[in-house]
C-alpha positions, 0 to 999 in steps of 0.5 A: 968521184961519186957522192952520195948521202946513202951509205952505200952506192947500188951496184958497188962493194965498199972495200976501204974505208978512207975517213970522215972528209970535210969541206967547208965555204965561209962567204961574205955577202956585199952590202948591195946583195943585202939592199936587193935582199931588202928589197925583195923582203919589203915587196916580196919575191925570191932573193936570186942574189942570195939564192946564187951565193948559196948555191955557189958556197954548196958547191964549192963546199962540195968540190973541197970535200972531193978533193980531200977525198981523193987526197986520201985515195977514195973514189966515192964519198958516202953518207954526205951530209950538207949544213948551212948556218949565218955567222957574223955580228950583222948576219952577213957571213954564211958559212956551208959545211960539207961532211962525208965518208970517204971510200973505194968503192969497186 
């Protein structure tokens, strides 16, 4: 499967169009992500706990919106689009939405 955020992919013709496919992570993050977040907030430094939940969610997000695509017979996915946001009373849920068109490509 081939994914992009151009609209097209060098070197191959779009000859379907499939339909806009989605893929979505919502994730939780545990009280001890939170408390060596905080602590890397006090002291300063990356966060590698959140940072690997992120990256994690991206590309669970990313590997849902594939599987759609190829549900519906595509062979590429173009125009990909990537947001993040928290979600949740305490800020404790983030959630990635992944968006793209699917297509056959030859």
């Amino acid at each position: 499967m081939i994914v992009t955020t151009t609209a097209n992919v060098d070197g191959k013709k779009i000859v379907e169009y499939k339909g806009i496919v989605f893929g979505e992570v919502v994730s939780g993050v545990n009280v001890l992500k939170d408390f060596t977040a905080g602590m890397r907030n006090f002291f300063g430094g990356r966060s590698a706990s959140y940072e690997d939940e992120l990256m994690h969610a991206r590309e669970e997000a990313l590997r849902e919106m594939e599987e759609r695509a190829a549900q519906r017979g595509a062979n590429a996915v173009v125009g990909v689009d990537v947001d993040y946001e928290v979600l949740g009373s305490d800020n404790g849920m983030l959630m990635v939405t992944v968006s793209g068109t699917a297509v056959v490509v030859a």
